[in-house]
C-alpha positions as CSV (number, residue, x, y, z in Angstrom):
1,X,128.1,141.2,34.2
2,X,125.4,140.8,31.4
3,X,123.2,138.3,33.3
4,X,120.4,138.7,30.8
5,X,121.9,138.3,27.3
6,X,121.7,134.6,28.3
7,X,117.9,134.9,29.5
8,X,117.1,135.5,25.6
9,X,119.8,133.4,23.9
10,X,118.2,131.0,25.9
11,X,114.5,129.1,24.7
12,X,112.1,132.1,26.1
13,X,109.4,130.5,27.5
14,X,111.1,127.6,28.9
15,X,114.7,128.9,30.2
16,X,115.4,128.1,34.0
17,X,118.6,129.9,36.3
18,X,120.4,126.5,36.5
19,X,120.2,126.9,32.3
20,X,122.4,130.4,32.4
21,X,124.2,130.0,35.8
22,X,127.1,127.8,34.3
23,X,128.0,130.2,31.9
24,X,127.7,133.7,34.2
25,X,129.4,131.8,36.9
26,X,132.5,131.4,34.8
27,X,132.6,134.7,33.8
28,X,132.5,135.9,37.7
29,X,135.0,133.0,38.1
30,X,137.1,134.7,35.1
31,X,136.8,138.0,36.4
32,X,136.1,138.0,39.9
33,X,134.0,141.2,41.2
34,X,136.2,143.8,40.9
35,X,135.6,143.7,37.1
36,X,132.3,143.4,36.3
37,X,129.7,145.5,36.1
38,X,125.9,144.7,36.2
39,X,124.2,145.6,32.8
40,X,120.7,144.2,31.1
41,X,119.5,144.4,27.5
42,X,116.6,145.7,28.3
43,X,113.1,146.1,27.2
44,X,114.7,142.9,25.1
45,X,115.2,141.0,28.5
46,X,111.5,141.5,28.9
47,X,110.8,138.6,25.9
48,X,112.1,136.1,28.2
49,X,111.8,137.6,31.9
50,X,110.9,140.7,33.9
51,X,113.7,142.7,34.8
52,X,113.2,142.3,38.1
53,X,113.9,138.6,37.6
54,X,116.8,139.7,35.7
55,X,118.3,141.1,38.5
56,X,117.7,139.0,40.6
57,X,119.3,136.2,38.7
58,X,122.1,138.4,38.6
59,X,122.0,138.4,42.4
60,X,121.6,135.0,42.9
61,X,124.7,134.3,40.8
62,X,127.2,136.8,42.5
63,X,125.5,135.9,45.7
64,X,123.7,138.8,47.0
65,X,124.0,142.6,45.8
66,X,127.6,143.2,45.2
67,X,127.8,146.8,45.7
68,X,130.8,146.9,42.9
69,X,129.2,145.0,40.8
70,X,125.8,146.7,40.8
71,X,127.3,150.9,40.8
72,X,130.6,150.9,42.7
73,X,132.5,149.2,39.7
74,X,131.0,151.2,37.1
75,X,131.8,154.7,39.4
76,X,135.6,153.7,39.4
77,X,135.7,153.3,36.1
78,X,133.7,155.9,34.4
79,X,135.0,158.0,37.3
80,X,131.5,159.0,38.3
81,X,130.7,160.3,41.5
82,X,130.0,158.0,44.8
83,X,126.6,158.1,45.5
C-alpha cells in the first residue's frame, strides 16, 4: 500500500486524509490485505507530511496496524525471515 504517493500528488500544504482515503480505500478494497504491502516515498513524503503522519494515514485507512500489511506481507513474499 503506497499511502503517501497521494500525500504529494495532493496540494502540499493544504491536503486533508478524507482527500486521499477514497483512492487508498479502493485499492485495499481491490486487493484486500493479503496483497499489499506498506511502502512510503520518503524523504519526498516529508514536502507534504511527516512520516509519522504517513503512517499513520496508512493506519487509519486499513484500520489499525495490519501486521501483513506493514512486514508479514512483504516476508511471504520476499521470503524473508519472520521476525
Amino acid at each position: 500500500m503506497q499511502a503517501l504517493g497521494p500525500v504529494t500528488e495532493a496540494a502540499w500544504n493544504q491536503w486533508r486524509p478524507e482527500d486521499v482515503l477514497p483512492y487508498t480505500s479502493r485499492v485495499l478494497e481491490w486487493f484486500g490485505e493479503e496483497r499489499l504491502l506498506f511502502g512510503s516515498d520518503w524523504p519526498v513524503c516529508t514536502l507534504a507530511a511527516s512520516y509519522d503522519s504517513v503512517v499513520s494515514l496508512a493506519e487509519r485507512i486499513v484500520g489499525g496496524k495490519d501486521e501483513r500489511i506493514f512486514g508479514g506481507n512483504a516476508e511471504r513474499v520476499y521470503r524473508l525471515p519472520a521476525s
